[in-house]
N, C-alpha and C positions, 0 to 999 in steps of 0.2 A: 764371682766366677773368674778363674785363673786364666783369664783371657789378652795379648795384647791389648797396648792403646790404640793401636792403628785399626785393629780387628773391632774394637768397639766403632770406632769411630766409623769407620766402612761401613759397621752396621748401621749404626744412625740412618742411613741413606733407605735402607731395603724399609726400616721403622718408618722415613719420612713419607717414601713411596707409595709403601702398601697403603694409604690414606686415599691417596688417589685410584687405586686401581680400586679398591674394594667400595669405595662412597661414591666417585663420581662415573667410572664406565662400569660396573657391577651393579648396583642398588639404584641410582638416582636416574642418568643419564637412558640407561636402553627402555624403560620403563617412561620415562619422558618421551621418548622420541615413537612410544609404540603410542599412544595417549594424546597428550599437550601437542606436539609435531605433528601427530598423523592428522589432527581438524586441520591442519594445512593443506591437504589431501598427497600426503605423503603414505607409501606402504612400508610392512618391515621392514623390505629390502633396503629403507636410504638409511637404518642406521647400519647393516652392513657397508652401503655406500660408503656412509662417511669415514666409518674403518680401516677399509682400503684407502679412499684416497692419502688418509693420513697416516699410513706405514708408507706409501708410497713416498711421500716427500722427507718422514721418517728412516729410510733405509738410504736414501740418497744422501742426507747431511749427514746420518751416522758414520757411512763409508769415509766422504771430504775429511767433515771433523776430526775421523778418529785417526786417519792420515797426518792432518796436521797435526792435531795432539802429541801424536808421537815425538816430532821434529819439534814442535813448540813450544808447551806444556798441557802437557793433559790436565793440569790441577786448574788453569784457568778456563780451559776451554768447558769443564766440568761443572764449575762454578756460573756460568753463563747460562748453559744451559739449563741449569735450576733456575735462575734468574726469570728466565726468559718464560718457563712452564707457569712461575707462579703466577707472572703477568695474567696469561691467557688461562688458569682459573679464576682468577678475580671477576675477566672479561664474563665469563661462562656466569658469574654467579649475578653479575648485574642482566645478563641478555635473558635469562631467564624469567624477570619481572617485565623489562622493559623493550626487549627485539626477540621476539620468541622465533622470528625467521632467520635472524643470523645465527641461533643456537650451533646452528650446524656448521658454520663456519666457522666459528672459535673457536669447537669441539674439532674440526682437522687442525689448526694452528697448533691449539696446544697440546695433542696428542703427539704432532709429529715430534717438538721441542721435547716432549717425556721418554718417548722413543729415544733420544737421543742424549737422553741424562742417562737412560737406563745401561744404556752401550757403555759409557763413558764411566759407567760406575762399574760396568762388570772387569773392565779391561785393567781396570786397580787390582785387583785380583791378584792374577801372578806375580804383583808388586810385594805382596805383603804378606803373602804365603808363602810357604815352600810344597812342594808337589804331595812330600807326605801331608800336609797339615791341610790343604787346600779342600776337601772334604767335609772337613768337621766343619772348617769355620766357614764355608760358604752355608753350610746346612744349618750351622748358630745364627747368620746373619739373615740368610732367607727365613728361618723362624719366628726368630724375634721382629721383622718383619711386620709378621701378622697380628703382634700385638700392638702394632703401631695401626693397624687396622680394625683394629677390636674397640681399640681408644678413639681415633677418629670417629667410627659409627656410632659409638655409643654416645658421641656427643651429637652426632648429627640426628640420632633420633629425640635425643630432648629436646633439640631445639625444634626438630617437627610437633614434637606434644604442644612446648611454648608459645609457637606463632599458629598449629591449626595449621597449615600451611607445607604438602611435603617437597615442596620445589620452592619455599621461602630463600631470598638471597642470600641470607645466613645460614642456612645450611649446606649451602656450598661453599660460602666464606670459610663459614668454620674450618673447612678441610682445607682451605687455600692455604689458611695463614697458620693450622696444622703442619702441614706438610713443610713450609718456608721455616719456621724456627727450630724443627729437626733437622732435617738440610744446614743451616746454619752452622749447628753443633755439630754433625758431619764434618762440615768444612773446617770449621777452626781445628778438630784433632789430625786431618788429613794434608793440611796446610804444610805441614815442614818431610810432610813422608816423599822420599824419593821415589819419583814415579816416572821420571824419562832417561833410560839408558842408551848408552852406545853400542850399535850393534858386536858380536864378537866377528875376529878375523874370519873366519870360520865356521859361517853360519849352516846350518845341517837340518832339515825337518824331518819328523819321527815318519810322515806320510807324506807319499807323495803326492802330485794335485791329483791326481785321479782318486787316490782314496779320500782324500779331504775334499773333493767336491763329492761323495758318495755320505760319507759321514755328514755333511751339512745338508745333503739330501735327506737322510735320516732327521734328523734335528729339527728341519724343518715338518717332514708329514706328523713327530710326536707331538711337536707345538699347535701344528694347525688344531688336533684336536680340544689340546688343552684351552686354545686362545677360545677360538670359537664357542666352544664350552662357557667359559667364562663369559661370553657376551652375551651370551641369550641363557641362560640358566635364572635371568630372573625374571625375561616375558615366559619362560617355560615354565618355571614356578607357578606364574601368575594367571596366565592363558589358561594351561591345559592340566595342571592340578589343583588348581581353584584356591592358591595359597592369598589370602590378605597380605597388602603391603608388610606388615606390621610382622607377620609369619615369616616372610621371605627373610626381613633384617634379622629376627634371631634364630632362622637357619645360619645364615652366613656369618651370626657372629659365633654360633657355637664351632662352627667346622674353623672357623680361625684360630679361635679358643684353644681346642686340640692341634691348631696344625701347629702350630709352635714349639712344645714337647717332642711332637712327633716327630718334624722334620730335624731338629737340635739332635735328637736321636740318628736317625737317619742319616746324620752325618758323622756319628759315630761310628757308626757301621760301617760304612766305608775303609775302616780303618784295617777292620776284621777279615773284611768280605769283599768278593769281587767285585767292582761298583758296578759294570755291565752287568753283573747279577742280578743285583738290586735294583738298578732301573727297571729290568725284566719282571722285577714283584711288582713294581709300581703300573708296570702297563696292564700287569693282572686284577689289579684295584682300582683300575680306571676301567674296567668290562667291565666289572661288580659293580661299580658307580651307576656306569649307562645300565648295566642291565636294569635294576631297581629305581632306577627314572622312568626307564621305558613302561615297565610294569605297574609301576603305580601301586604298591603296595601296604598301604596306610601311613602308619604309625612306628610301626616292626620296618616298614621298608624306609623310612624317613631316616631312621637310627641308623642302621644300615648304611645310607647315604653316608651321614654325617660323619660315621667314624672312618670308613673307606675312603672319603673325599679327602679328609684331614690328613688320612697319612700317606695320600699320591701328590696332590696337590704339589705341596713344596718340593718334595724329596724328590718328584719328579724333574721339577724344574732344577733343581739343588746340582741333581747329580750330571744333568747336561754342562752348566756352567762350569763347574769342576772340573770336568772327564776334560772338555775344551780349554781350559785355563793350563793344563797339564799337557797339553801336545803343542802348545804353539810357543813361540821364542817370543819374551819378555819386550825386548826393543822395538817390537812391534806392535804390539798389544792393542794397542787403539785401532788399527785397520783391522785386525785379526776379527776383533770383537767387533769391530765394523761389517766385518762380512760373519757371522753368529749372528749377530743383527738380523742381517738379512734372512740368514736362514729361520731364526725362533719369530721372529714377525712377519716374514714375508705371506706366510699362512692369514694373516690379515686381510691382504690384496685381494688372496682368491677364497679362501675359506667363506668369510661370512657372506661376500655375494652370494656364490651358489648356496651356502645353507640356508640365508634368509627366501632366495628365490626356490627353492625345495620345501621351505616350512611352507611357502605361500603356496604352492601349486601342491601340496599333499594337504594344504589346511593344518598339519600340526609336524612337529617337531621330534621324532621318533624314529619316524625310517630316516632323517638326515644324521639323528643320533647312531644309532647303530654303524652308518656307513663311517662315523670319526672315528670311532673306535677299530673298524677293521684299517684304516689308513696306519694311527697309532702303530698298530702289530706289525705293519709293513715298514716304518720305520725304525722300530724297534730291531729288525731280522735286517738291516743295511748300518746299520748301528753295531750291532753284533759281528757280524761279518767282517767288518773292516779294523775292529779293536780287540778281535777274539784272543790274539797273540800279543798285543801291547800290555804292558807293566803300567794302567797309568799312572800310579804312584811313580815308578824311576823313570817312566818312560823309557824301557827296556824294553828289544822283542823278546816274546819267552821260548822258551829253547826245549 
């Protein structure tokens, strides 16, 4: 693929990630903490708990760090932050055999530290792109992502066949030391890339703060759905359509499977097509998702799922990243994306309390589903609103 080095190497990062997001807060962890945690006499609601607390201290370092980055160096400060994540999976994968009570305190530590890798990788971005190209290759990188998730699970379920065992400490290891030696190779091509500039004499923003707190207000309701989504889509799986562990892993490895293709696409499109367009397909493939969750439709509704999920998923996320990396000034990047942060996780803080504490007081997970989905569409139309007239390829208004 006729792609930069720096664009590969950027991607490494979203391949080393996606290991974490999809094995330890997707399949292993929420599923642990509804299970192994709850003989604690623990309810849903504490692994929404532990969620919020750790965007909370998550969106506070991201803002500091990405502040300093700026003036400092963002390659080192980036580099730490991996450091620091891998630590606290290693932690997570020994407390699992041996402090089953702290689980949940290593699980804020090192979620807040991944929060703040994730920041810190997205703000590389308008380093390495140019505003036309900033599309494609976010939507190549978050892609290819998911094969870095495909790979990790598929290791982590053999080593569950091998030890009998689906919370064995090796199968969290796995992903630890997964995720650290892509990260690594990240870093070595990322090493010599220019990533902290001097502001110009001149500096001008495409929105003003009132529109750019309206737009991150947006950002934020499309995430809350997505996030939350993703943290309980496998007690939802498992609770209330009666899926076996074993099911839920190769739902989620197929929809990774195709999200790869799809969203590398999706970022082609953008080139085409108006990327607020697009996003607006994806919020429409996010109803069809909930819708056929909610329904419960076998076999026919499972497919359904899988291939509608695969091609929002990414593209959805894909194109926020992009849309933002293309209105904000370069010399700042690390706070900018510090406050993205806030907005795409902030949804953390408040999202999975109230949905965990709505699953629990409805008994299931359906009427909180539907309400994510109508937030989505509300985000989507504050979204729309504020960029309906922006160029964000030139970042020109259109006339």
């Amino acid at each position: 693929m006729t792609l930069p080095k720096s664009i590969w190497s950027w991607a490494y990062y979203d391949f080393a990630n996606s290991s974490y997001v999809l094995v330890y807060a997707a399949l292993l962890l929420p599923v642990f903490f509804a299970t192994m945690y709850a003989n604690t006499g623990h309810s849903l609601g504490a692994w929404g708990v532990a969620n919020a607390l750790a965007t909370a201290i998550g969106l506070v370092i991201s803002i500091i760090i990405g502040r300093y980055s700026d003036k400092h160096g963002k390659f080192k400060s980036f580099k730490y932050s991996i450091l620091i994540s891998f630590i606290g999976m290693m932690t997570i994968a020994l407390a699992v055999k041996f402090w089953i009570g702290s689980v949940y305190y290593f699980y804020i530590f090192t979620q807040s530290f991944f929060i703040l890798s994730i920041s810190l990788s997205d703000s590389i971005l308008p380093h390495i792109a140019s505003k036309k190209d900033s599309s494609e290759y976010s939507g190549f990188a978050w892609g290819f992502g998911y094969l870095g998730g495909v790979a990790a699970l598929v290791i982590a379920i053999i080593l569950q066949k091998i030890t009998g065992n689906e919370y064995h400490p090796l199968v969290f290891a796995s992903t630890a030391i997964f995720y650290m030696l892509f990260s690594i190779y990240s870093l070595r091509g990322l090493k010599k890339v220019k990533m902290n500039e001097k502001p110009p004499v001149t500096q001008t923003s495409i929105l003003t703060k009132s529109q750019k707190n309206i737009l991150l207000l947006g950002y934020w309701f499309i995430s809350e759905g997505i996030t939350v989504i993703l943290l309980f889509i496998t007690i939802y799986l498992k609770n209330e359509l009666g899926f076996s562990n074993m099911k839920i892993g190769a739902t989620l490895l197929a929809v990774q499977s195709i999200a790869f293709p799809a969203t590398w696409y999706g970022g082609k499109l953008a080139r085409r097509f108006d990327i607020v367009k697009l996003l607006g397909v994806t919020v429409i493939l996010w109803g069809i998702t909930v819708a056929f969750l909610t329904f419960n439709l076998g076999l026919p509704g499972l497919i359904v799922i899988i291939i509608a999920g695969a091609f929002t998923l990414g593209n959805s996320q894909s194109y926020l990243r992009s849309q933002y990396a293309n209105l904000i000034e370069r010399s700042e990047s690390g706070f900018q994306f510090g406050l993205y942060t806030v907005a795409s996780e902030a949804a953390v803080f408040i999202g999975p309390i109230i949905y965990g504490l709505a699953s629990d007081y409805f008994k299931s997970q359906r009427i909180p589903l539907i309400c994510l989905f109508i937030t989505m569409v509300l985000g989507y139309i504050l979204i729309w609103k504020i960029t309906k007239n922006i160029n964000i390829k030139t970042g020109e208004i259109w006339t």
